[in-house]
Backbone bond lengths (Angstrom), bond angles and torsions (degrees), N, CA, C in turn:
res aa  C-N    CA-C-N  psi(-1)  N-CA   C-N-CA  omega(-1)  CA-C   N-CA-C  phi
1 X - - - 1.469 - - 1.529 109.11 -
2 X 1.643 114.62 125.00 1.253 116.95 163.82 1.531 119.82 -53.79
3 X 1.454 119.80 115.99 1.549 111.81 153.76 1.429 129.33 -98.71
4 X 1.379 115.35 150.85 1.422 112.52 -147.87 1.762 97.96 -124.05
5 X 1.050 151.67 80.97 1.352 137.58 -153.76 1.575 101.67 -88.51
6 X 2.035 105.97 135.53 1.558 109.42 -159.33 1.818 74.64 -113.20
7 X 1.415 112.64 120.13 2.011 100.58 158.72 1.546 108.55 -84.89
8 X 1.402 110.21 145.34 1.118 122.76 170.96 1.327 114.53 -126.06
9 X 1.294 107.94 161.92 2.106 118.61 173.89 0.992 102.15 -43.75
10 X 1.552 115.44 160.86 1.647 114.66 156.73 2.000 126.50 -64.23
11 X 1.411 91.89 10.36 1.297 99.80 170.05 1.268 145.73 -88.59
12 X 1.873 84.45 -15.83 1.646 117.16 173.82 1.647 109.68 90.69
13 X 1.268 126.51 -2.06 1.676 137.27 -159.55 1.756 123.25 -120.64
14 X 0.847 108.22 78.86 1.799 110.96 178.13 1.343 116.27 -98.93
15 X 1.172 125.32 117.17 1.822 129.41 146.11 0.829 102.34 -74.94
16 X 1.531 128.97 174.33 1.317 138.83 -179.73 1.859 104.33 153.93
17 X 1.429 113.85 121.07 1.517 119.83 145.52 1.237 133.00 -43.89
18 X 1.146 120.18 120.90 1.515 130.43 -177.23 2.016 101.36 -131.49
19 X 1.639 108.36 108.66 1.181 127.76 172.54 1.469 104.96 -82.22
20 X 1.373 118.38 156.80 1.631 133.45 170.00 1.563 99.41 -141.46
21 X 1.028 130.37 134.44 1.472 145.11 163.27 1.441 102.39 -85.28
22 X 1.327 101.44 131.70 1.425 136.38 142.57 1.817 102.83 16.31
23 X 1.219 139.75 100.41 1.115 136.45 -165.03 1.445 156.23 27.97
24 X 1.724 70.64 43.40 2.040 109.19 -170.60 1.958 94.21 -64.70
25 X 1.426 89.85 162.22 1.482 95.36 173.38 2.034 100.79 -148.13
26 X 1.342 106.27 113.21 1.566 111.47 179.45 1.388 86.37 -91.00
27 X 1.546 124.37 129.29 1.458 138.77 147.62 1.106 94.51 -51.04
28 X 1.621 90.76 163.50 1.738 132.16 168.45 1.381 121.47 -40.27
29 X 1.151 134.04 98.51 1.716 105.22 -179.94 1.936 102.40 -154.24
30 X 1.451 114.19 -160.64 1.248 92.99 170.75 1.476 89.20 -159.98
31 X 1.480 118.33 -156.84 1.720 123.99 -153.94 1.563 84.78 -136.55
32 X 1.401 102.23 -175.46 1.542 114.91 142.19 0.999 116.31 -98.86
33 X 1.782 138.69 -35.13 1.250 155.80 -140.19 1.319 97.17 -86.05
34 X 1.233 106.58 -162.40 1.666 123.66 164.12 1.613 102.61 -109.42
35 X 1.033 116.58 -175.29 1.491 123.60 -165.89 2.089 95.11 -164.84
36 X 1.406 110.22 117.95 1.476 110.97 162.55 1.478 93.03 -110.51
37 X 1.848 133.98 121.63 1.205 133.27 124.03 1.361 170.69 -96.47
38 X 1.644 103.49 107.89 1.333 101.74 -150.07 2.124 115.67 -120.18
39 X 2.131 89.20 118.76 1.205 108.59 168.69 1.780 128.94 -3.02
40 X 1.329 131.18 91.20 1.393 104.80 -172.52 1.437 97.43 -100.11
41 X 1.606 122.66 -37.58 1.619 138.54 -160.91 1.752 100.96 -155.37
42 X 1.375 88.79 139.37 1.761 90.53 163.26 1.458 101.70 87.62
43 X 1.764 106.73 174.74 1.250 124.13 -167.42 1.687 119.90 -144.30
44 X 1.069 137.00 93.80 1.022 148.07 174.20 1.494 132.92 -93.67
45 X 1.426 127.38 -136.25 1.429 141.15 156.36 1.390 111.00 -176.60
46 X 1.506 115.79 154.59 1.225 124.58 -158.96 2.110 101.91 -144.95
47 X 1.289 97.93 114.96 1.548 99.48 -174.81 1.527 97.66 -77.33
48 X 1.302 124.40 117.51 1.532 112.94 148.34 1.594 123.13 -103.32
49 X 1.383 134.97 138.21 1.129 131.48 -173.03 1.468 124.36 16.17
50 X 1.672 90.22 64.61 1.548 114.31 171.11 1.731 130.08 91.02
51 X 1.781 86.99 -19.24 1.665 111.36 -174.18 1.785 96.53 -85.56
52 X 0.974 103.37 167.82 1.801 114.71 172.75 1.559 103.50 -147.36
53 X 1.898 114.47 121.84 1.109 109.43 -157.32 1.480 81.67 -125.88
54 X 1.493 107.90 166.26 2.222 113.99 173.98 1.817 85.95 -79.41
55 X 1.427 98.41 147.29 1.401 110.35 157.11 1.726 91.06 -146.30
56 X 1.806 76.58 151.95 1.509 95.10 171.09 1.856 96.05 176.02
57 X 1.455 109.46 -144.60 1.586 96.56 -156.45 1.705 99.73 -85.00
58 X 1.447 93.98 163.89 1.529 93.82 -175.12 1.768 99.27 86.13
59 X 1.094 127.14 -26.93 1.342 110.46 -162.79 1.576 119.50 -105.89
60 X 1.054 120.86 130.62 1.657 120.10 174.67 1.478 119.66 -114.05
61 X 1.647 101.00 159.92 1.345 108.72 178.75 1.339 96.28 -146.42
62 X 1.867 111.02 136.80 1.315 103.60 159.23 1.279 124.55 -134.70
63 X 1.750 120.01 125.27 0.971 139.03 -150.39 1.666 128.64 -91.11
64 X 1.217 132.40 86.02 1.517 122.24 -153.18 1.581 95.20 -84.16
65 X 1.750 96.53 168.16 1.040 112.36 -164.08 1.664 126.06 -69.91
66 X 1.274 118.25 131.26 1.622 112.28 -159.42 1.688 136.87 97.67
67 X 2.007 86.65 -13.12 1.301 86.84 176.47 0.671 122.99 -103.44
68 X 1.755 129.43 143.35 1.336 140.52 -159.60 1.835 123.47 -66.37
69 X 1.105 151.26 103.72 1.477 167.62 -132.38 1.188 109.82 -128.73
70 X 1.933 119.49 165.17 1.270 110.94 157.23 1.672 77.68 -157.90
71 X 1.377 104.85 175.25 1.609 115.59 145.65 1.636 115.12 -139.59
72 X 1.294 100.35 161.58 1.402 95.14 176.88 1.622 87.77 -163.24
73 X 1.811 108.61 128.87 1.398 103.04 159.44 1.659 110.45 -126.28
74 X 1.901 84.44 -178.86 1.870 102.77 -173.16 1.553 87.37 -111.23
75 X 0.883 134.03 33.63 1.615 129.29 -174.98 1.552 103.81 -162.23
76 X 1.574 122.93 -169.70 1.080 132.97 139.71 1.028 114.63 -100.45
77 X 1.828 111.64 119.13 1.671 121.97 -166.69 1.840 90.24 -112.70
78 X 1.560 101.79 147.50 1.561 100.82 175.52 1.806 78.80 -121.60
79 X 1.272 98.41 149.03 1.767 113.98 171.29 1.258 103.01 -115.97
80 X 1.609 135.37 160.26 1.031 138.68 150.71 1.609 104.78 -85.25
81 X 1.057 111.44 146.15 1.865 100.70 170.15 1.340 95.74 -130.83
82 X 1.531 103.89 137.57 1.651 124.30 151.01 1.111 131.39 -89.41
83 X 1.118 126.85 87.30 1.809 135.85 -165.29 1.838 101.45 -73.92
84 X 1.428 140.13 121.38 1.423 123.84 170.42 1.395 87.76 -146.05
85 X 1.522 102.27 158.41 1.559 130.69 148.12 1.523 113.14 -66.52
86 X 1.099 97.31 -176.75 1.779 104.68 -170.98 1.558 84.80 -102.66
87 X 1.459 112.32 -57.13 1.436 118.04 -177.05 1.804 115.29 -61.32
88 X 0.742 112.86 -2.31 1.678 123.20 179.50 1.483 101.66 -77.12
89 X 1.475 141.09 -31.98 1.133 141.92 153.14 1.608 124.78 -74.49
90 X 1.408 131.46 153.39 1.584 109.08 179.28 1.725 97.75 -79.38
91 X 1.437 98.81 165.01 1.770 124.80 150.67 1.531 100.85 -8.01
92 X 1.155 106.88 -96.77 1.571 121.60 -171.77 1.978 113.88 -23.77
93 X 1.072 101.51 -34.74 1.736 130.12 -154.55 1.888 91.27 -88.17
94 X 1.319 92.60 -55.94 1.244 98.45 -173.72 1.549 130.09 -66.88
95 X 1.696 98.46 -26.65 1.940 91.94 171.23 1.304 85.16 -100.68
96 X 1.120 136.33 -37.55 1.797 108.34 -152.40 1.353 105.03 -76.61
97 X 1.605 133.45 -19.17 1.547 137.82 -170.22 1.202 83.67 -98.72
98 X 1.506 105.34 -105.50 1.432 119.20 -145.47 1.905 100.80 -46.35
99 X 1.575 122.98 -66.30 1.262 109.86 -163.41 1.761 107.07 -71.08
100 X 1.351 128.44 10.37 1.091 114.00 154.73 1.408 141.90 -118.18
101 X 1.449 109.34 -5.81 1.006 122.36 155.36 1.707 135.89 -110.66
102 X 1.714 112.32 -14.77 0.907 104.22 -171.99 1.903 96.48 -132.87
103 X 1.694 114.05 73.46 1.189 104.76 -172.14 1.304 94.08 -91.69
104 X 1.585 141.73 -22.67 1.177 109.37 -174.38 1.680 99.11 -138.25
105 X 1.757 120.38 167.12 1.271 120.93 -171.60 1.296 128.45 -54.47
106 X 1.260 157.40 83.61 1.362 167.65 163.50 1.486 130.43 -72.42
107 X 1.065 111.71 149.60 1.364 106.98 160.60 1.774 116.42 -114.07
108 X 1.322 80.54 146.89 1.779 94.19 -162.61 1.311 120.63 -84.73
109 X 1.253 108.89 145.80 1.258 97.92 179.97 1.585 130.65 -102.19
110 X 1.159 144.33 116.59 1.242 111.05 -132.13 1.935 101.17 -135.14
111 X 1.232 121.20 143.05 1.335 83.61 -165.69 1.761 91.18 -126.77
112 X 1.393 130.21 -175.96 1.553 141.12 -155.08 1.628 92.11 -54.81
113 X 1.425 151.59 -28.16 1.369 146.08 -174.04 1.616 115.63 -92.44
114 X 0.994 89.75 -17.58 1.943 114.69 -165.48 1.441 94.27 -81.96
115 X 1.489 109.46 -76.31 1.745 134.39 165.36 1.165 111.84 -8.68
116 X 1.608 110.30 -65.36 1.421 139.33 -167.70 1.722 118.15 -57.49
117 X 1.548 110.07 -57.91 1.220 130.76 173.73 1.522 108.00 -73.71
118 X 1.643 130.97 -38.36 1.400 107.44 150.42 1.198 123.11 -68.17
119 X 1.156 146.78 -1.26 1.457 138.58 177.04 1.735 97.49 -63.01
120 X 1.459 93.00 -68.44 1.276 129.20 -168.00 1.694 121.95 -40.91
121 X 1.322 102.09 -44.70 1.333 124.83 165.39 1.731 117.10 -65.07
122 X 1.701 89.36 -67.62 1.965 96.69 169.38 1.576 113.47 -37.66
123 X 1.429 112.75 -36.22 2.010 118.36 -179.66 1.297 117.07 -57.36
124 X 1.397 103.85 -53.34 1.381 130.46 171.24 1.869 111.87 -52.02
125 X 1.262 103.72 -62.07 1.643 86.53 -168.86 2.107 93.68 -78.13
126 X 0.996 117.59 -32.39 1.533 90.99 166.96 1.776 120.27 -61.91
127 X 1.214 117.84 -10.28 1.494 92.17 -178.95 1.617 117.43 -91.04
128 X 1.976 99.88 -14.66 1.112 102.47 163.26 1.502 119.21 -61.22
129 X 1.371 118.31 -55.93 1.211 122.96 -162.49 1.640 104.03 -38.81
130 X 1.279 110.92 -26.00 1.712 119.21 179.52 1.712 120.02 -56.36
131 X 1.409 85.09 -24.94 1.492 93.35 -146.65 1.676 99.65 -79.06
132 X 1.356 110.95 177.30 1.871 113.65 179.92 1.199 82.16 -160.26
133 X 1.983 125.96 77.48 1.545 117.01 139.17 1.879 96.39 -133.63
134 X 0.983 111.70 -173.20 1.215 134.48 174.68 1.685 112.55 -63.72
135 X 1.257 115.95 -16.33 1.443 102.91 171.70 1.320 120.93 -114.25
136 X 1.520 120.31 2.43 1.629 124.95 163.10 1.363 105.02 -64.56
137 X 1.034 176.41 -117.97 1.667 156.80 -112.77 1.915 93.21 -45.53
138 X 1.342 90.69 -55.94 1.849 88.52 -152.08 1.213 101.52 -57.44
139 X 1.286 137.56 -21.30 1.919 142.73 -162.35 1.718 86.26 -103.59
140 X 0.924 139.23 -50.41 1.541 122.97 174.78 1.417 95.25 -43.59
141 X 1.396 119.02 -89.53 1.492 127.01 -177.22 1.435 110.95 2.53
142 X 1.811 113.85 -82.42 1.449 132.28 166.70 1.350 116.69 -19.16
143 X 1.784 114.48 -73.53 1.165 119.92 171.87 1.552 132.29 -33.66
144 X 1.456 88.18 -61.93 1.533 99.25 153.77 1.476 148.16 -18.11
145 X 1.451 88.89 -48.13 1.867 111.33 -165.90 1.420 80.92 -97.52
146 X 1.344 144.10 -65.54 1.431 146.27 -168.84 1.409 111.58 -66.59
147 X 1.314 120.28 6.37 1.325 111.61 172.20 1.619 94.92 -123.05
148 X 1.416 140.49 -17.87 1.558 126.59 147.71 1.231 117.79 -78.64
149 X 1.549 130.13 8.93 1.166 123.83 147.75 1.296 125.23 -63.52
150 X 1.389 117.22 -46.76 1.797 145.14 -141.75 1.863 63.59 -84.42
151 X 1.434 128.75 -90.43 1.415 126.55 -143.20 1.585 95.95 -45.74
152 X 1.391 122.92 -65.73 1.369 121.73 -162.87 1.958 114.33 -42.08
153 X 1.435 103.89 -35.04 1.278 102.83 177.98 1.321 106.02 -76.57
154 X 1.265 140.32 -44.88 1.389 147.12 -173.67 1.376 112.51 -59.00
155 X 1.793 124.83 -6.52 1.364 116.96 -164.48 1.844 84.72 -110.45
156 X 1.545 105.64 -27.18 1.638 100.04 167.96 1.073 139.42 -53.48
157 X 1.642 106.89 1.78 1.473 103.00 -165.31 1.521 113.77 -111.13
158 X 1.022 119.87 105.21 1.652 105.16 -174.80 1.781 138.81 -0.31
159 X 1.018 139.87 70.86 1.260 117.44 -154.47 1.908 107.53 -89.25
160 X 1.089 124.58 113.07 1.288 139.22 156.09 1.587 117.40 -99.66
161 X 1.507 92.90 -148.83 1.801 102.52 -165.94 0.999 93.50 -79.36
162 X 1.501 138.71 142.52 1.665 139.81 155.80 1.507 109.76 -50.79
163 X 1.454 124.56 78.60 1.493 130.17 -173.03 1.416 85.86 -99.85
164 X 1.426 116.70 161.09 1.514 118.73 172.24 1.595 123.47 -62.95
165 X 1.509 100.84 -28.83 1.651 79.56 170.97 1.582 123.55 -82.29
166 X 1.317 100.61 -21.79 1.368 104.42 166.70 1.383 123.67 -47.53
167 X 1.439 116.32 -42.38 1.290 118.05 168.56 1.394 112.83 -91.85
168 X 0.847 133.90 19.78 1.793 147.00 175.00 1.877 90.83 -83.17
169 X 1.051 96.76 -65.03 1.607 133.90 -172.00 1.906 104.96 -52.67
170 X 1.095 128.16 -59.65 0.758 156.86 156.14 2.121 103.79 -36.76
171 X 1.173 96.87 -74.61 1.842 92.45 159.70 1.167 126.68 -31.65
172 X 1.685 104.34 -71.54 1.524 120.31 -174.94 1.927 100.57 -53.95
173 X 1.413 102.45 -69.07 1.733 90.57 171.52 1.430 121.98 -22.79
174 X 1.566 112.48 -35.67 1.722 114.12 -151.56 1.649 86.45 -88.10
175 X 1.277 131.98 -30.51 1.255 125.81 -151.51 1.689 94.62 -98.82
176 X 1.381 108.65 -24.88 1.439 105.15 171.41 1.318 131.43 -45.29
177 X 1.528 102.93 -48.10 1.240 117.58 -171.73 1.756 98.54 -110.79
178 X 0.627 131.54 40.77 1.993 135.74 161.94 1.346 99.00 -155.58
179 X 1.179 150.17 41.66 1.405 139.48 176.76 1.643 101.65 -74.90
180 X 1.338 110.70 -24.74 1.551 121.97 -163.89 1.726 105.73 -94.59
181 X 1.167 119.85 -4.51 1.775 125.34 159.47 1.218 108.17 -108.82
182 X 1.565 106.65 143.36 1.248 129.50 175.55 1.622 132.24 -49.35
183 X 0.994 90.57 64.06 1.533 92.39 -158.69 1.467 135.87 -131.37
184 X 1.354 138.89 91.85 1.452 165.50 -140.64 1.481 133.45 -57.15
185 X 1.220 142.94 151.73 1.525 115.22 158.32 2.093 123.71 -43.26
186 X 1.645 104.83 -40.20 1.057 86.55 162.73 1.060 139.57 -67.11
187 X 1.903 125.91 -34.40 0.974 94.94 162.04 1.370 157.14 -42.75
188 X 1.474 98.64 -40.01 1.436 117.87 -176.72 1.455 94.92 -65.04
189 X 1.497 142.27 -73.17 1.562 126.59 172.75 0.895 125.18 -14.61
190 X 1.695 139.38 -69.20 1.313 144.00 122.25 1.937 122.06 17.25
191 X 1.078 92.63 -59.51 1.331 89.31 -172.48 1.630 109.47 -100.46
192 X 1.501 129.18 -9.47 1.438 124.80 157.50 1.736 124.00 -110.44
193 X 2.071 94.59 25.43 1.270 105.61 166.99 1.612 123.72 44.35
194 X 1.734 100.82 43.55 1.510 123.24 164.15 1.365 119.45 -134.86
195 X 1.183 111.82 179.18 1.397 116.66 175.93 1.772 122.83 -80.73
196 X 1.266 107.38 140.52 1.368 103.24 -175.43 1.466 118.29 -49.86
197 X 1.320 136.32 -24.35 1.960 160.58 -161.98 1.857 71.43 -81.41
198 X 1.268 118.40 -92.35 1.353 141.49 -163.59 1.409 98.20 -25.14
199 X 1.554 118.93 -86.66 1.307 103.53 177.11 1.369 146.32 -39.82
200 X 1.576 99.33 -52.87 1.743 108.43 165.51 1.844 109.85 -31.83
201 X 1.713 91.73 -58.92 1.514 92.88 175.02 1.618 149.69 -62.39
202 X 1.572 101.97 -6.12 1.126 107.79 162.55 1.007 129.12 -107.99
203 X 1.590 116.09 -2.79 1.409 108.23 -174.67 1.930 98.29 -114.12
204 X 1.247 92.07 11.47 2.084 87.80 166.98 1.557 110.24 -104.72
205 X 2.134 94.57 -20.33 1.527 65.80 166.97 1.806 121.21 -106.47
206 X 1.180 109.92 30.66 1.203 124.42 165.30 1.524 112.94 -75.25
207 X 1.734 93.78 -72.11 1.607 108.40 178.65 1.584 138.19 -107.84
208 X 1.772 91.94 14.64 1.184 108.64 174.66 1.547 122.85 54.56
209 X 1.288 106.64 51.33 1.244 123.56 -174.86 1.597 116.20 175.02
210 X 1.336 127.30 139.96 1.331 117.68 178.21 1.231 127.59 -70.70
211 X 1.514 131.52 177.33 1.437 130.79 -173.02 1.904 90.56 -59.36
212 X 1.579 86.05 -61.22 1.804 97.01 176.40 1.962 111.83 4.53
213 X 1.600 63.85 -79.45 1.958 97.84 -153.31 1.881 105.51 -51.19
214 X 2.103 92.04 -39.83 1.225 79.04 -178.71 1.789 135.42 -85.75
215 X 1.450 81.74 -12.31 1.714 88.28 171.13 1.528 98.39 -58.21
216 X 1.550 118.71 -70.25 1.026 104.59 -166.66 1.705 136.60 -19.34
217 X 1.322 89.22 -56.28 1.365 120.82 -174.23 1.969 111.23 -58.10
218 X 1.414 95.99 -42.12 1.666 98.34 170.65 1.735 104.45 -69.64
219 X 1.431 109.32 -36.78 1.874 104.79 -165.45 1.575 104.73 -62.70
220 X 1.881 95.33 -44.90 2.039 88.53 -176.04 1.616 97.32 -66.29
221 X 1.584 130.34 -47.28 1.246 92.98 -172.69 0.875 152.08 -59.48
222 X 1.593 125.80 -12.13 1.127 145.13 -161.66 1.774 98.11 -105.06
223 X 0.902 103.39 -15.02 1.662 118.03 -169.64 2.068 92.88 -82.95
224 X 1.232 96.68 -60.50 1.572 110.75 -171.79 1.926 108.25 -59.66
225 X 1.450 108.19 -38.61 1.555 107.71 168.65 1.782 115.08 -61.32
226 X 1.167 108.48 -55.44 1.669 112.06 160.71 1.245 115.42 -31.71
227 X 1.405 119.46 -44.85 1.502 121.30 -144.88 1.453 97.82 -73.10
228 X 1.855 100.89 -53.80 1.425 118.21 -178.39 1.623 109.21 -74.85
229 X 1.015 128.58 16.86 1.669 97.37 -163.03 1.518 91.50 -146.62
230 X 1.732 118.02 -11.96 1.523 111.82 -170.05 1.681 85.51 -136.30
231 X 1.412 98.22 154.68 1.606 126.34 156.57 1.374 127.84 -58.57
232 X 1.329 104.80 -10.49 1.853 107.55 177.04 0.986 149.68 -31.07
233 X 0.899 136.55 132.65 1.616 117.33 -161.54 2.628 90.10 -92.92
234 X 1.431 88.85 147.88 1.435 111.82 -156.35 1.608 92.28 -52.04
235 X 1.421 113.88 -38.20 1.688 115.00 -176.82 1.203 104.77 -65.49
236 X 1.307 126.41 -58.65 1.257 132.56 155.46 1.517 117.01 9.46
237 X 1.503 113.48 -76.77 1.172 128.96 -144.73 1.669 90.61 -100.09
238 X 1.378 121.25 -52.63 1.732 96.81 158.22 0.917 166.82 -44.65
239 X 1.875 99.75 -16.83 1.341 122.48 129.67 0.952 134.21 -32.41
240 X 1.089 119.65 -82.28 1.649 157.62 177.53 1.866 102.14 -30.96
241 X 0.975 124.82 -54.28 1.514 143.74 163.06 1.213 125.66 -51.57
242 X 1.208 105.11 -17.41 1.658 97.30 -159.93 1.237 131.02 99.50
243 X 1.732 121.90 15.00 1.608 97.30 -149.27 1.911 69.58 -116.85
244 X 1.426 130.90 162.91 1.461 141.93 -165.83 1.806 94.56 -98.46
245 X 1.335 104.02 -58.74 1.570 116.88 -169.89 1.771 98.75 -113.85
246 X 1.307 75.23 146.48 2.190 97.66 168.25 1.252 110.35 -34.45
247 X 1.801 93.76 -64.82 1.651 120.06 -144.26 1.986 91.42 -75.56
248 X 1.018 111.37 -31.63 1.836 108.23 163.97 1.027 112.17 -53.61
249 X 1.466 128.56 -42.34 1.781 143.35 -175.75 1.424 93.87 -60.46
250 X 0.934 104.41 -85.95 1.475 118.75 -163.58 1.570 125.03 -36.35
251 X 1.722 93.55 -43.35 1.298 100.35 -179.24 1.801 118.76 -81.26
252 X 1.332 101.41 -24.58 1.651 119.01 165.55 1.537 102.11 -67.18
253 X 1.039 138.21 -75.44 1.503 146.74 -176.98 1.664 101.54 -35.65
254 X 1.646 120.35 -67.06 1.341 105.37 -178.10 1.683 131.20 -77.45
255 X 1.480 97.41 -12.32 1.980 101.88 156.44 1.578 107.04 -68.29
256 X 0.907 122.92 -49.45 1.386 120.40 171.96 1.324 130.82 -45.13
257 X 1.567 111.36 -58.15 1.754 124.70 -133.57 2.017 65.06 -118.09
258 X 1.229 124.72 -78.59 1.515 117.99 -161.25 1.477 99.23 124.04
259 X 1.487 109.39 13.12 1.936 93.90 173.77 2.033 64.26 -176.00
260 X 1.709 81.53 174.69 1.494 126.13 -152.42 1.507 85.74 -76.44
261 X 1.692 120.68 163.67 1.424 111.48 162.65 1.586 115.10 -61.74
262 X 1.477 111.63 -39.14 1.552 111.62 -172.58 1.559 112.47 -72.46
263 X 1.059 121.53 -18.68 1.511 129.52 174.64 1.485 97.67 -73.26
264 X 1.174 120.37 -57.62 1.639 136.60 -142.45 1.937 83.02 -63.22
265 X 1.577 107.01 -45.89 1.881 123.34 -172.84 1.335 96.52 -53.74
266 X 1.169 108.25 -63.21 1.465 115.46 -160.02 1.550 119.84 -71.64
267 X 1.308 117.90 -24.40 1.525 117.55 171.91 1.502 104.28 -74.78
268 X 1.236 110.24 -30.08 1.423 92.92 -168.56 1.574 127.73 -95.70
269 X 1.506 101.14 0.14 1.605 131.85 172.34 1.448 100.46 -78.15
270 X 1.361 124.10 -22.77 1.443 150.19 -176.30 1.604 105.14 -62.04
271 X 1.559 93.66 -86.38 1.655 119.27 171.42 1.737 103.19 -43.17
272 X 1.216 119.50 -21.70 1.657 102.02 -171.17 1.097 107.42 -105.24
């Protein structure tokens, strides 16, 4: 087996561009490190443990340490590469991610929300890598752990044919877990690369209700469990939700609920 030695910072963490010309071929070999690879341009293939999968943009693979690789493209493919240590993440990071989701080399599957949040993430630890103060290592680190989160959840999700409820489904998931960022029907269009009409429309007639309605509906609930179950102060918890301003809270909470959050607290501190 070819070994290929990648140096890294004392931080354990490298981005870096990696070009292939036009019907390049990288032999067999492997790292010690880990390896995240992700599609920027172009079209190739990439053998992992014996399999040979298409890569190109949109597409990732992540490669643990020791395992045997190749590339070969029909294009000029540029990859982003993520070079890490095992120890570059904490303890915690390390069995529950890597040794549970990513024990051996794969390619990922990744779908329009997944895509999105690695883009997003990959931006982020390159703008650190720029940086020269005292808190670029530790925000790589972060990034890091929150960007083998984003994949590990993204491989949980059933992947079939992109049928509309699938991506209906796929929404509601997205809003599940971001109900607490500021964030719109466009966004969500944006990030499953449709039109705002389009989406609304598939996921009301999934769940009979818009992205709108249903965020809403997750922010008061989660808003209304706080209300009853913690000491918070009311700003507090409109925070906490997602909501930017009070007077948005308030006015969402009493179309909803039919009384104020502090009313909604107090009657029911009442009843008990």
């Amino acid at each position: 087996m070819t070994f290929r030695k990648l140096y890294l910072p004392h931080h354990g963490v490298h981005l870096y561009e990696s070009q292939h010309r036009d019907r390049n071929v990288v032999g067999s070999h492997h790292h010690d490190v880990y390896q995240l690879l992700y599609g920027m341009e172009g079209e190739g293939q990439i053998t992992l443990n014996g399999k040979t999968y298409q890569i190109g943009q949109d597409v990732a693979a992540l490669i643990v340490p020791y395992s045997e690789h190749s590339i070969s493209t029909t294009s000029k493919l540029t990859l982003l590469v993520l070079a890490f240590h095992r120890t570059s993440i904490d303890i915690y990071a390390q069995e529950e991610l890597l040794g549970k989701f990513f024990g051996a080399s794969s390619l990922l599957k990744l779908n329009a929300f997944a895509s999105s949040e690695l883009r997003r993430l990959l931006r982020k630890m390159l703008y650190e890598q720029l940086q020269e103060d005292l808190l670029n290592t530790f925000a790589i680190k972060l990034h890091m752990e929150e960007l083998l989160l984003e994949l590990a959840r993204s491989q949980q999700i059933p992947h079939t044919p992109d049928a509309n409820s699938l991506r209906a489904e796929r929404i509601c998931n997205y809003i599940d877990t971001h109900y607490f960022e500021p964030i719109t029907s466009t966004d969500i269009a944006v990030r499953m690369n449709m039109s705002v009409r389009h989406v609304s429309s598939i996921f009301k007639e999934r769940y009979q209700k818009t992205p709108s309605q249903y965020l809403s509906e997750v922010r008061i609930g989660v808003a209304s469990k706080l209300l009853l179950e913690t000491d918070k102060d009311i700003v507090s918890i409109c925070f906490e939700v997602g909501y930017e301003t009070v007077s948005a809270f308030y006015r969402t909470f009493r179309n909803m609920v039919g009384m104020s959050p502090n009313h909604f607290r107090q009657s029911v501190k009442r009843n008990n």
